[in-house]
C-alpha positions in Angstrom: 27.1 29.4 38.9 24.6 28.4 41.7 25.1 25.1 44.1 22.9 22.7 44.6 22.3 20.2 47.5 21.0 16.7 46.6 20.8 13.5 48.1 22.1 10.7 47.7 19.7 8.4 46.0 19.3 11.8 43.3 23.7 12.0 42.9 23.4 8.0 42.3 21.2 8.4 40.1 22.7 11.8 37.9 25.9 9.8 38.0 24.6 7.2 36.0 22.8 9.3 33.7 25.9 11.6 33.1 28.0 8.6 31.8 24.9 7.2 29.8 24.6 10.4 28.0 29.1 10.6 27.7 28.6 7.4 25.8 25.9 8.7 23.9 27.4 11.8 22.6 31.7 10.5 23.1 32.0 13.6 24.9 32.5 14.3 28.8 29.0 15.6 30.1 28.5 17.0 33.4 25.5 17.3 36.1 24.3 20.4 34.6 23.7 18.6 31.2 22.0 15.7 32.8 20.0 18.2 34.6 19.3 19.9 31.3 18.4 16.2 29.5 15.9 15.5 32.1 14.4 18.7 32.6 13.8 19.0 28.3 13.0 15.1 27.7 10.7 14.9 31.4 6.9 14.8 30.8 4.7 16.2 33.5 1.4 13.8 33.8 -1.6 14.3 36.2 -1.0 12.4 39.7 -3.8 10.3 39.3 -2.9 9.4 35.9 0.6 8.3 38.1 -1.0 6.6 40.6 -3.2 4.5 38.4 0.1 3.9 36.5 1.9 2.7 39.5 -1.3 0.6 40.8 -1.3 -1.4 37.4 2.8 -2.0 37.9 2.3 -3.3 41.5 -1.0 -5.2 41.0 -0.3 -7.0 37.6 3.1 -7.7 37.5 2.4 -10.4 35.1 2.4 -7.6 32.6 6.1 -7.3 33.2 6.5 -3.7 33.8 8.6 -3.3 36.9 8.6 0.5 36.8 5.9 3.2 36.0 8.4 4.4 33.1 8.4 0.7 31.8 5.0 0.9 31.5 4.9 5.0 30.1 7.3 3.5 27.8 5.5 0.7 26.8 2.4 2.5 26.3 3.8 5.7 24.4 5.9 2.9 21.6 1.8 0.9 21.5 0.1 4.4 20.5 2.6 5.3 18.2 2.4 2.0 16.5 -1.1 2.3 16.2 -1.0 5.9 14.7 1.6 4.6 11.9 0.2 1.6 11.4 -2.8 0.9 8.8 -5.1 -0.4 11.4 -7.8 1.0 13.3 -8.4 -0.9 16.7 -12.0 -1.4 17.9 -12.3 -1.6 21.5 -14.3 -4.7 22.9 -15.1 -5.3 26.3 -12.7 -7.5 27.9 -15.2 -10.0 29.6 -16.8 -9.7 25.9 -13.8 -11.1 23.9 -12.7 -13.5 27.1 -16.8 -15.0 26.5 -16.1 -15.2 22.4 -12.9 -16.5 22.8 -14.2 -19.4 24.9 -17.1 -19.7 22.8 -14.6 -20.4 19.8 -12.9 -23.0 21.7 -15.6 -24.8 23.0 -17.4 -25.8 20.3 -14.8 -25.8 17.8 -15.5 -23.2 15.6 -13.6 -22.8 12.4 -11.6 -20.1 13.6 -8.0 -20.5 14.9 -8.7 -17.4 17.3 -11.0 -14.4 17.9 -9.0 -12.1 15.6 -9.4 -14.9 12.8 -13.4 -15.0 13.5 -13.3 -11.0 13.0 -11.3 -11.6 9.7 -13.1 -13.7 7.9 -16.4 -12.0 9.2 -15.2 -8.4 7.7 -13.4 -10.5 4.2 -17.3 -11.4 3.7 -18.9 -8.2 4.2 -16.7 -6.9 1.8 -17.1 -9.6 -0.8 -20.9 -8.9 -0.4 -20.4 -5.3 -0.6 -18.5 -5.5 -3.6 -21.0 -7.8 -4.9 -23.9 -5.4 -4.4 -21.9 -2.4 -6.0 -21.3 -4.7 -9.3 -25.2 -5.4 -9.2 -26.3 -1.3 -8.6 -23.8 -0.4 -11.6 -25.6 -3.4 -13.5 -28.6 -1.3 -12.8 
């Protein structure tokens, strides 16, 4: 067995995780399996990527993330959505979609929002497409 010195902020914060993961399992867990937990469920990500993170947290808290693992958290549940999901997402350019949006508005368009004007724009493609393929089989 070896000993280990840690602060205080770090014992706070392994105390609270050892009696999360005892109410987890219903079984009395110790520092060395909180250590373990951490050290097999921790992800290692470049420190830019981290600063960046923690740049968005503090500058756009209107976003609601409070902590950099909010927002990991957030962002890991989003792309897993998106990979199970049957959609495929198209980025647009934000000043783009902000411009098409107000366009929609503004002259009262008869669309109830910009994913609505993409909707009915790809429902009649489709209904033209199908239309062709009926005319070459006619062919």
């Amino acid at each position: 067995m070896k000993t280990l010195r840690i602060e205080n902020g770090a014992h706070e914060k392994l105390t609270s995780l050892v009696g999360e993961l005892t109410a987890q399992s219903g079984r009395m867990q110790t520092y060395a399996d909180a250590i373990m937990e951490l050290l097999e469920s921790s992800v290692v990500l470049p420190k830019d990527l981290l600063n960046k993170v923690s740049e968005v947290v503090e500058k756009k808290k209107s976003f609601g993330y409070t902590t950099r693992e909010d927002f990991i958290r957030d962002a890991v549940r989003r792309r897993l959505d998106e990979i199970h999901k049957d959609f495929e997402y198209v980025p647009i350019p934000k000043e783009d979609y902000e411009a098409l949006k107000e366009a929609l508005e503004e002259t009262e368009a008869p669309y109830r929002s910009v994913t609505d004007y993409f909707k009915k724009h790809i429902d009649e493609m489709l209904d033209k497409y199908e239309e062709w393929k009926r005319q070459e089989e006619k062919s």
